[in-house]
TORKOL-4160 file (C-alpha; in steps of 0.2 Angstrom, whole numbers, padded with zeros to 4 digits, m for minus):
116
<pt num="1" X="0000" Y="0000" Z="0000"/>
<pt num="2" X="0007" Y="0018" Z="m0004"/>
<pt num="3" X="0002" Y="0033" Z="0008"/>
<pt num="4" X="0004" Y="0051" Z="0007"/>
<pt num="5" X="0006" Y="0063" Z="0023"/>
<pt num="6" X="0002" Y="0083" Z="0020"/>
<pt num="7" X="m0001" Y="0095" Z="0034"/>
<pt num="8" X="m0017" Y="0104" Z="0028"/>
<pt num="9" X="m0016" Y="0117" Z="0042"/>
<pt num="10" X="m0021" Y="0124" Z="0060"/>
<pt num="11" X="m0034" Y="0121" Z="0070"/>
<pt num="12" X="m0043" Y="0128" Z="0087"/>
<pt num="13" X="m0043" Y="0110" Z="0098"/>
<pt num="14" X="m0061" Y="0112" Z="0100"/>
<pt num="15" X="m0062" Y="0109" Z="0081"/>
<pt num="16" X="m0053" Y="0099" Z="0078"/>
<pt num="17" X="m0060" Y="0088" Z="0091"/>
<pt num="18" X="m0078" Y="0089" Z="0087"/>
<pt num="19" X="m0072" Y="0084" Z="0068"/>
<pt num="20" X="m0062" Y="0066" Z="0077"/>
<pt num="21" X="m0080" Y="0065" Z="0087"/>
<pt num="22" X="m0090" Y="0065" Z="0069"/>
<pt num="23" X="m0080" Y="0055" Z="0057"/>
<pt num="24" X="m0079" Y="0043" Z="0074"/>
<pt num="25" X="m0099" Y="0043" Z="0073"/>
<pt num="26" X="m0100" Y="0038" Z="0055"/>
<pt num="27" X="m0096" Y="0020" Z="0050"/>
<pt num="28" X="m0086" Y="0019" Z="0037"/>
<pt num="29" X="m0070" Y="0011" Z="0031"/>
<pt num="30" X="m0060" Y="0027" Z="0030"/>
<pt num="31" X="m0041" Y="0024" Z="0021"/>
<pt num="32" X="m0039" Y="0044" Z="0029"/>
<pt num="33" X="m0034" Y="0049" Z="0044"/>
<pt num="34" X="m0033" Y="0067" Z="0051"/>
<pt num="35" X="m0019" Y="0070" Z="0065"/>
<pt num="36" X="m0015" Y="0086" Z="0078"/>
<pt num="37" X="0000" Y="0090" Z="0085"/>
<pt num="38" X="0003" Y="0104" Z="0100"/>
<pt num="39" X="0021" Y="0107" Z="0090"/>
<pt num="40" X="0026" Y="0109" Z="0072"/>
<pt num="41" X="0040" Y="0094" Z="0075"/>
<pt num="42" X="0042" Y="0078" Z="0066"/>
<pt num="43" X="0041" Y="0070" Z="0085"/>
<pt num="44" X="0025" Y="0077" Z="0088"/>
<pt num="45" X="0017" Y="0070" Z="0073"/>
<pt num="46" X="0027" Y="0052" Z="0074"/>
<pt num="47" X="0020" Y="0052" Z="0093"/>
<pt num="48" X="0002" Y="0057" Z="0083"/>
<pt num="49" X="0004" Y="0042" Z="0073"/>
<pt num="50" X="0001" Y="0029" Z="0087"/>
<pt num="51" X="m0017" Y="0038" Z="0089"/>
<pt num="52" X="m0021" Y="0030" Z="0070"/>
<pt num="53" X="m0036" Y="0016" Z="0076"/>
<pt num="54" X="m0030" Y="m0001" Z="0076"/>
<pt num="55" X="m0045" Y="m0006" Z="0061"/>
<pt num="56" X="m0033" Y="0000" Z="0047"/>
<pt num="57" X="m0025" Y="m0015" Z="0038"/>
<pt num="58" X="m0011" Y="0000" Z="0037"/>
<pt num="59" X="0009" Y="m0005" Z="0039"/>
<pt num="60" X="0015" Y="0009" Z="0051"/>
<pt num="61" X="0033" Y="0007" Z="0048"/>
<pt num="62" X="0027" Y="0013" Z="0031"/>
<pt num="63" X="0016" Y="0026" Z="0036"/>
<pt num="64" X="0034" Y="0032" Z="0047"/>
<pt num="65" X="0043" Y="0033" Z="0033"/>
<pt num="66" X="0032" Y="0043" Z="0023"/>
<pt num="67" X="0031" Y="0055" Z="0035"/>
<pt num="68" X="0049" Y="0054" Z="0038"/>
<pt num="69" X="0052" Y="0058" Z="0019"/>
<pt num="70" X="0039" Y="0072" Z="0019"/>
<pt num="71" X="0047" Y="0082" Z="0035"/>
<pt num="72" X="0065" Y="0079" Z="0026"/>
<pt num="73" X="0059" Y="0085" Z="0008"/>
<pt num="74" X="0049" Y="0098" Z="0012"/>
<pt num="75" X="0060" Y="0108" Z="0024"/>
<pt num="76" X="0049" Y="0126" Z="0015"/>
<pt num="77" X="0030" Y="0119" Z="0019"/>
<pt num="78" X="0036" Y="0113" Z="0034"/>
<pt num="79" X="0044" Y="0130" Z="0040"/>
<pt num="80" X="0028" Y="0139" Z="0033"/>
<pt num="81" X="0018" Y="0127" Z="0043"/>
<pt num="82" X="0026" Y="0130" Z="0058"/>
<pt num="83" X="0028" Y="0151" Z="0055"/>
<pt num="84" X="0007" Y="0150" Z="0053"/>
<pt num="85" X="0005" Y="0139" Z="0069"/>
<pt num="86" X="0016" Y="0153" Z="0079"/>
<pt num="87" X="0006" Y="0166" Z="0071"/>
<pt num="88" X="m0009" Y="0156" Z="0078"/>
<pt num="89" X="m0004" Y="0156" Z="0096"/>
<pt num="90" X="0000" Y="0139" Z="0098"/>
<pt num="91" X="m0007" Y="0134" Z="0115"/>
<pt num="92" X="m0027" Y="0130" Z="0110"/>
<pt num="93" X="m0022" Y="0128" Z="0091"/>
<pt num="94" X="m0016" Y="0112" Z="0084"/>
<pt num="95" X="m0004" Y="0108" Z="0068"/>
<pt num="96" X="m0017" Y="0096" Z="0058"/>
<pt num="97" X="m0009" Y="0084" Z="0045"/>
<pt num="98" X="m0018" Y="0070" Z="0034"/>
<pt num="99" X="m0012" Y="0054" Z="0032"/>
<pt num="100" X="m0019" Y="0042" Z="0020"/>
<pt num="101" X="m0017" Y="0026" Z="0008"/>
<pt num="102" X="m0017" Y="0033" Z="m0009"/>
<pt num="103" X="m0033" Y="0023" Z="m0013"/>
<pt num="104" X="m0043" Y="0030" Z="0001"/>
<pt num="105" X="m0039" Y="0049" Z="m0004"/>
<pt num="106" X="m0043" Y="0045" Z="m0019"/>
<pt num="107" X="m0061" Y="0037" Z="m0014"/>
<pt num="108" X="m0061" Y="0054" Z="0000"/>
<pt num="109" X="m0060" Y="0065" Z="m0016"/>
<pt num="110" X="m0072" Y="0059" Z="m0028"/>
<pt num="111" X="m0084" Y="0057" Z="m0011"/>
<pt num="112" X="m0084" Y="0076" Z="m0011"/>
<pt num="113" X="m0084" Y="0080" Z="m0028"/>
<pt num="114" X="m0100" Y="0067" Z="m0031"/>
<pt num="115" X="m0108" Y="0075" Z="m0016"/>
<pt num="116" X="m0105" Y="0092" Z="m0026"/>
């Protein structure tokens, strides 16, 4: 399976949680996953990563590494990222980042666009 990890932005907690407590509520079999982090570090969002429920046939060493390889090619949208969380105020904001199995973005996308 191939994966993809983007940090899509920042988030009040409050959001961001009530978004988890929705997508928790409907039952589906979801190939994306939505992540916070408190800092704009690669720690913070490995240490996010073991919050991914168990239901995923997903192969975390893999999801590691693209994350990895994101932090360590992306060095500008990380900075940008982490310039708009400081701008943000930090402390009731969170970093969100998607991961995903290509496939399920991919069903995620055409979702939207057919509910258009």
């Amino acid at each position: 399976m191939e994966y993809t990890f983007e940090i899509v932005g920042v988030s009040p907690i409050l959001y961001f949680f009530q978004h988890q407590q929705q997508v928790v509520q409907v039952p589906q079999c979801r190939g994306v996953e939505y992540l916070g982090a408190y800092k704009c570090t690669l720690d913070a969002f490995l240490k996010s990563i073991e919050t991914i429920p168990c239901k995923q046939d997903w192969n975390l060493e893999q999801v590691i590494d693209t994350v990895v390889s994101f932090w360590m090619r992306n060095s500008d949208t990380v900075q940008y990222w982490k310039s708009r969380f400081d701008d943000a105020g930090g402390k009731d904001n969170l970093l969100v980042a998607r991961v995903a199995d290509v496939n399920g973005l991919k069903a995620e996308f055409e979702a939207l666009l057919s509910d258009g």
